[in-house]
N, C-alpha and C positions, 0 to 999 in steps of 0.2 A: 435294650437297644433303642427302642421308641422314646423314651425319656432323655438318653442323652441326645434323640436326633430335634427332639423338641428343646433343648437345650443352646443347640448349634443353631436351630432357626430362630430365634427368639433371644438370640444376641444382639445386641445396639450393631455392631458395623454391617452384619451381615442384611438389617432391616433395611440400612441404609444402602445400602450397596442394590439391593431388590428395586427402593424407589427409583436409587441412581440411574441404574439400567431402563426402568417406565421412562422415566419423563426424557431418557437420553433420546428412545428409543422415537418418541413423538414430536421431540425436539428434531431429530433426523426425519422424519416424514416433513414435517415443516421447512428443512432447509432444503431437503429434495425436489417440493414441490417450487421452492422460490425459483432455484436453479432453474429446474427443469423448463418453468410455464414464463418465467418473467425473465431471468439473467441469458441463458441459452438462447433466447429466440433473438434478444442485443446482439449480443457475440454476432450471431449467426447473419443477423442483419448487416452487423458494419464486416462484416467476411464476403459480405457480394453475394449471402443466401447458399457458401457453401458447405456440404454437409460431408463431413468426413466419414463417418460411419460408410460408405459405400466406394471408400478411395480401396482398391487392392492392388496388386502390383502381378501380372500373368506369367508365370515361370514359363519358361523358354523351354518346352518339350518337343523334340524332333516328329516323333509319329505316336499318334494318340490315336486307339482305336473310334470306329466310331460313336458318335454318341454321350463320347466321355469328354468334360470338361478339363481344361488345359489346372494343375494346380496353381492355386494365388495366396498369397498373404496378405491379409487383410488387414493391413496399416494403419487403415484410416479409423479403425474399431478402438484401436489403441491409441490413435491420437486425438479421438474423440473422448474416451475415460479417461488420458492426462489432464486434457484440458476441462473434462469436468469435475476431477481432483483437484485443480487451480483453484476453480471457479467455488468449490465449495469450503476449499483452506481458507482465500480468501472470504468469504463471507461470515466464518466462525471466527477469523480474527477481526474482522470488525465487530462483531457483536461482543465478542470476549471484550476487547479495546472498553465499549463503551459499558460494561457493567463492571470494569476495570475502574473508568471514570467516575460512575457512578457511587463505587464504595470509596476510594479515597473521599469522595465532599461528603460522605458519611462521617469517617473516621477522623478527615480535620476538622469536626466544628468541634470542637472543645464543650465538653458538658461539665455544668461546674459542679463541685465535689457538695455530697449532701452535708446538709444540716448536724449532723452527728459529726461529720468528720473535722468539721471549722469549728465545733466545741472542741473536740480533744485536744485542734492544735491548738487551740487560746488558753486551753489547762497547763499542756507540754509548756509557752513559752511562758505561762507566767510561773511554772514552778522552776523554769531554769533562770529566771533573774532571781527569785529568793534563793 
């Protein structure tokens, strides 16, 4: 059982899939932090400094003993994790966008074919005129 469990670990996709998860996973503290300390405090600013996380909505209860707070939905918790599911879509499509960018001007420059290959084909066409 230990041989084939080292067998399973010690597969190519499965290694990759390990790094995949690391660098996703630092990758995500990094876009968390952007959000959080740099993109959020914008928003938050051109909102007139308003913070949703504390917007609730007070149910309408007739007689509450005392002491007991009235129940609420807390709305604005929810409309503060959409918009920083916005806030974080958008910035992974911009970064994608641009290493999107980055590989096409990889992939168009044209590398010219080696030295071996421009022999064969000057073999191939001089054997097809004889």
């Amino acid at each position: 059982m230990l041989k084939e469990f080292k067998e399973f670990a010690m597969r190519g996709n499965v290694v990759d899939m390990a790094v995949g998860i690391v660098i996703g996973s630092a990758f995500g503290a990094i876009v968390t932090e952007l959000v959080g300390k740099v993109i959020t405090p914008i928003v938050g600013y051109m909102q007139g400094g308003v913070d949703f996380k504390d917007k609730v909505y007070k149910l309408p209860v007739p007689e509450l003993a005392e002491g007991v707070a009235a129940p609420s939905i807390g709305y604005g918790a929810v409309l503060q994790a959409l918009l920083n599911f916005l806030i974080v879509a958008f910035v992974l499509f911009l970064v994608i966008k641009g290493m999107n960018t980055l590989k096409k001007k990889e992939e168009a420059a044209p590398s010219a074919p080696p030295e071996e290959i421009l022999l064969l084909r000057e073999i191939r066409d001089s054997l097809a005129k004889n």
